[in-house]
C-alpha positions in Angstrom: 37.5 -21.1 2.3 33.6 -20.4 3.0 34.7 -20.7 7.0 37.6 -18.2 7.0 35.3 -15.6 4.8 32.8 -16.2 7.8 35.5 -15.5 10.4 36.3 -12.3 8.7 33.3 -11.0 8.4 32.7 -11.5 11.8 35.3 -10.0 12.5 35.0 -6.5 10.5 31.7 -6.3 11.8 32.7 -6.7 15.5 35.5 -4.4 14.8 33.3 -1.7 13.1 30.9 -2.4 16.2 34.1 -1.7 19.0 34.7 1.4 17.3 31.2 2.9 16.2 30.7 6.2 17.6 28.3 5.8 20.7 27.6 6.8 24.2 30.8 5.8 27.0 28.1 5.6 29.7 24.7 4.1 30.3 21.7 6.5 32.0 22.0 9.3 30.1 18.9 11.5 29.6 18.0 14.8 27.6 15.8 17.6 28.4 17.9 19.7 26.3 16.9 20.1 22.5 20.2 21.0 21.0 21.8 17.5 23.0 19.0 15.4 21.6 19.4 17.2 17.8 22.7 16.8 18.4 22.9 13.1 18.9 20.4 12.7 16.7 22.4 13.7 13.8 25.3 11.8 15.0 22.8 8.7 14.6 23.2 7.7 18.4 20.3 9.7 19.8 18.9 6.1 20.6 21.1 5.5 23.7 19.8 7.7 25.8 17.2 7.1 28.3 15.1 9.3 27.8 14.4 12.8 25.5 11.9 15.6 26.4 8.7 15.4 23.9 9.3 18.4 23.0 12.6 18.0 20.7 11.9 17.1 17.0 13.7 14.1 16.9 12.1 10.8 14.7 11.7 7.3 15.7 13.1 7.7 19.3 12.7 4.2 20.5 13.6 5.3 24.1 11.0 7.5 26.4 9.9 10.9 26.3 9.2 13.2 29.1 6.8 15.5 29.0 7.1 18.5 31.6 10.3 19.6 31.9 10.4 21.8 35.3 6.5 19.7 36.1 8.2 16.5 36.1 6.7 14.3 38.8 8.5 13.2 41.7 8.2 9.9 40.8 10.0 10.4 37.3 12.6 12.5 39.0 13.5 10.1 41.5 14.2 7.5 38.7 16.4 9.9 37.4 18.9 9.5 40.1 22.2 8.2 39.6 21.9 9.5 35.9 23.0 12.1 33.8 20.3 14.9 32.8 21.4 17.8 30.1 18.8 20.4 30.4 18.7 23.6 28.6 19.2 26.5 31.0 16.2 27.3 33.0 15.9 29.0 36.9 12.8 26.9 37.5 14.3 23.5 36.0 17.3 23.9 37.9 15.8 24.4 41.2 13.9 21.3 40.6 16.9 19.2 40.1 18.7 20.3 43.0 16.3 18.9 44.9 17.7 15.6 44.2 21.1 15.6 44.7 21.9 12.1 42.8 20.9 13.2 39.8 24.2 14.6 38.0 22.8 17.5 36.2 24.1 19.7 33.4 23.1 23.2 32.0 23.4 24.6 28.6 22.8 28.1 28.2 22.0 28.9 24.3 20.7 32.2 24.8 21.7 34.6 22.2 23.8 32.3 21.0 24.5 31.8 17.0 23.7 28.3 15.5 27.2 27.2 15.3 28.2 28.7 18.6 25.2 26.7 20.6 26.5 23.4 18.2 30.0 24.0 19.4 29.1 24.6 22.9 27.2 21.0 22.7 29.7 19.1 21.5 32.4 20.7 24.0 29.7 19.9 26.8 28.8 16.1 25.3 33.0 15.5 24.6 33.2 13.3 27.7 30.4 11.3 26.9 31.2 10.6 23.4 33.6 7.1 22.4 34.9 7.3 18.5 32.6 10.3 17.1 35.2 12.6 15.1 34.5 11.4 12.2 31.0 11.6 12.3 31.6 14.8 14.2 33.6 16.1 11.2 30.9 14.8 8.6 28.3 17.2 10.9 30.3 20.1 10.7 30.9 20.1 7.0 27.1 19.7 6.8 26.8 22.9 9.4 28.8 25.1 6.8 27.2 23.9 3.8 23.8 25.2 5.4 25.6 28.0 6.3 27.0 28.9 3.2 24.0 28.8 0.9 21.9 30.9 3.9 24.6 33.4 3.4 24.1 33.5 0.0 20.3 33.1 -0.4 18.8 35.5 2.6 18.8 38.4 0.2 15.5 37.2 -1.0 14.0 38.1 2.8 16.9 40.3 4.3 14.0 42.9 5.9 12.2 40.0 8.0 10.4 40.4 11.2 9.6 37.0 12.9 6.9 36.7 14.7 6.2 33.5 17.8 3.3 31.7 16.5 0.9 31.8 13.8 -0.2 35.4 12.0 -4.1 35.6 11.9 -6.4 38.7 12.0 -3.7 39.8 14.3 0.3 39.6 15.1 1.0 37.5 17.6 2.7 39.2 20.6 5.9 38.3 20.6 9.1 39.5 17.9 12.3 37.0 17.8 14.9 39.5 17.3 18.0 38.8 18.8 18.1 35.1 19.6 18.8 32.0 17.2 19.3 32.1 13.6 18.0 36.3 13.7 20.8 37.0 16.0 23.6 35.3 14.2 21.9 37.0 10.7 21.3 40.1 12.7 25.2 40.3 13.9 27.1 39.0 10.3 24.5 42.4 9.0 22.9 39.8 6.5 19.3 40.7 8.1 17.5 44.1 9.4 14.4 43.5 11.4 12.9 44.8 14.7 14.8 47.8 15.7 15.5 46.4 19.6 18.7 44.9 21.7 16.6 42.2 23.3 16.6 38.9 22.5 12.5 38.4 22.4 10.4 41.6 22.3 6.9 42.3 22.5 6.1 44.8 19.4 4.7 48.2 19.8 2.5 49.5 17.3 4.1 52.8 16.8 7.4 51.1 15.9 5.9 48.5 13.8 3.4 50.3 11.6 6.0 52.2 9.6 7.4 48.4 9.1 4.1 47.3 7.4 4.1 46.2 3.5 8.2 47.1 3.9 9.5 44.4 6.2 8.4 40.2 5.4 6.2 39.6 8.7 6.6 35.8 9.1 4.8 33.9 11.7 7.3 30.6 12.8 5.9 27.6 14.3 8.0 24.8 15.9 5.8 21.8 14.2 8.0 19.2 16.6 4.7 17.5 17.4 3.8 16.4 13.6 7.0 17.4 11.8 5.2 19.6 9.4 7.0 21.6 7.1 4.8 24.0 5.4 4.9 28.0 4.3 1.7 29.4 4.0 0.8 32.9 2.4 -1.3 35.1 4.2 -1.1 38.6 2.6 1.5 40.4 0.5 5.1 40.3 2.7 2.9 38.3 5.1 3.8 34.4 5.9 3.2 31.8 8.6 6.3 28.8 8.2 6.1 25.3 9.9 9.1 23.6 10.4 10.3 21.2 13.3 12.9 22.4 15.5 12.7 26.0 14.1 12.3 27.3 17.6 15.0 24.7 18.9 18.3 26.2 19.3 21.1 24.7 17.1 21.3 22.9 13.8 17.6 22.7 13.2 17.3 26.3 13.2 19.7 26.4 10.1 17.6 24.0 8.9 14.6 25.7 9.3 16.4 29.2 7.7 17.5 27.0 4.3 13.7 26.0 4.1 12.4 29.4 4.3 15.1 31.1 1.7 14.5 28.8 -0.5 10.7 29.1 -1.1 11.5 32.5 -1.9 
């Protein structure tokens, strides 16, 4: 009796095993942060090769690349005869044409909603993938569930100008306005910030004075590095927010927005 309880075991665990979502090829690298995040939260971020050291993604056990278009020759030529996923970049792409073994693919997430740059990575990743939908479909009820209680908690911060980098003495240069998370707020009319069609903007002080003590100025940080997540009060309406992968296109930027709303 003990001996067929053994076998069947064995054999539901090399059953679940055959069919466990995974990678359908070996030598696959990322240098784009929504691939990595999104294999990450699929629990197979492990089988690639390789990540940049940029994406916040815990425990990789594989490498990470630091670089991205400074890559050394060296590393690049052990890239051949692999797939790289890079996010789109004119200076990363010429680098990778320059070695023509490397099968290299570009995702373009700019000014692209959370859901729409998720979609867009699974639609890219679909031929890589073996036995994912239901882990897929697990993900995207997670996706609107973050969506949903955004929807309904902005409110709080719905006149929010977000600034790249930490607020000191002085605003740092650059406005988020039209990218991300701002630009999918932004375009369902559940935000009003920086009055400009571009995507990143550096302020001008004409347009942002009237703004002052009105608008929430909130300095983001990506805290990838140490994984941070902290919101720090600097002045009335004025906050700097850690969180990892806030700047990364994608899931972590929903994230990131369900952090922030709920503080307030």
């Amino acid at each position: 009796m003990n001996l067929w309880i053994k076998i069947c075991v064995s054999l539901l665990f090399l059953t679940e095993v055959t069919f466990a979502c995974s990678l359908n090829t070996k030598g696959v690298i990322s240098l784009s942060g929504p691939v990595s995040i999104y294999l990450d939260q699929l629990g197979i971020v492990n089988e690639l090769d390789a990540i940049s050291s940029f994406h916040p993604v815990k425990d990789f056990k594989g490498v990470k690349l630091a670089g991205g278009m400074y890559l050394s020759t060296a590393t690049l030529k052990s890239m051949e005869g692999k797939v790289v996923f890079f996010d789109k970049s004119r200076e990363l792409k010429k680098v990778l044409e320059r070695f023509p073994k490397i099968k290299s693919i570009e995702l373009d997430s700019r000014r692209r909603a959370p859901r729409e740059v998720i979609d867009q990575t699974a639609e890219v990743l679909k031929p890589y993938l073996k036995n994912c939908d239901d882990k897929k479909k697990i993900f995207n009820e997670r996706i609107s569930q973050l969506e949903t209680h955004i929807r309904s908690n902005v409110k709080k911060i719905h006149e929010s100008i977000f600034f790249l980098g930490h607020i000191s003495e002085k605003l740092p240069d650059t406005i988020l306005s039209n990218d991300g998370v701002v630009y999918w707020l932004r375009k369902e009319k559940l935000l009003e910030s920086y009055p400009t069609d571009l995507e990143y903007v550096n302020w001008s002080m004409k347009v942002i004075s009237p703004l002052r003590g009105k608008y929430f100025f909130i300095g983001v940080e990506d805290s990838f590095n140490t994984g941070l997540m902290k919101v720090e009060k600097k002045a009335d309406k004025v906050f700097n927010v850690s969180y990892p992968g806030s700047l990364t296109p994608g899931y972590t930027q929903l994230e990131f927005m369900k952090f922030l709303v709920d503080y307030f």
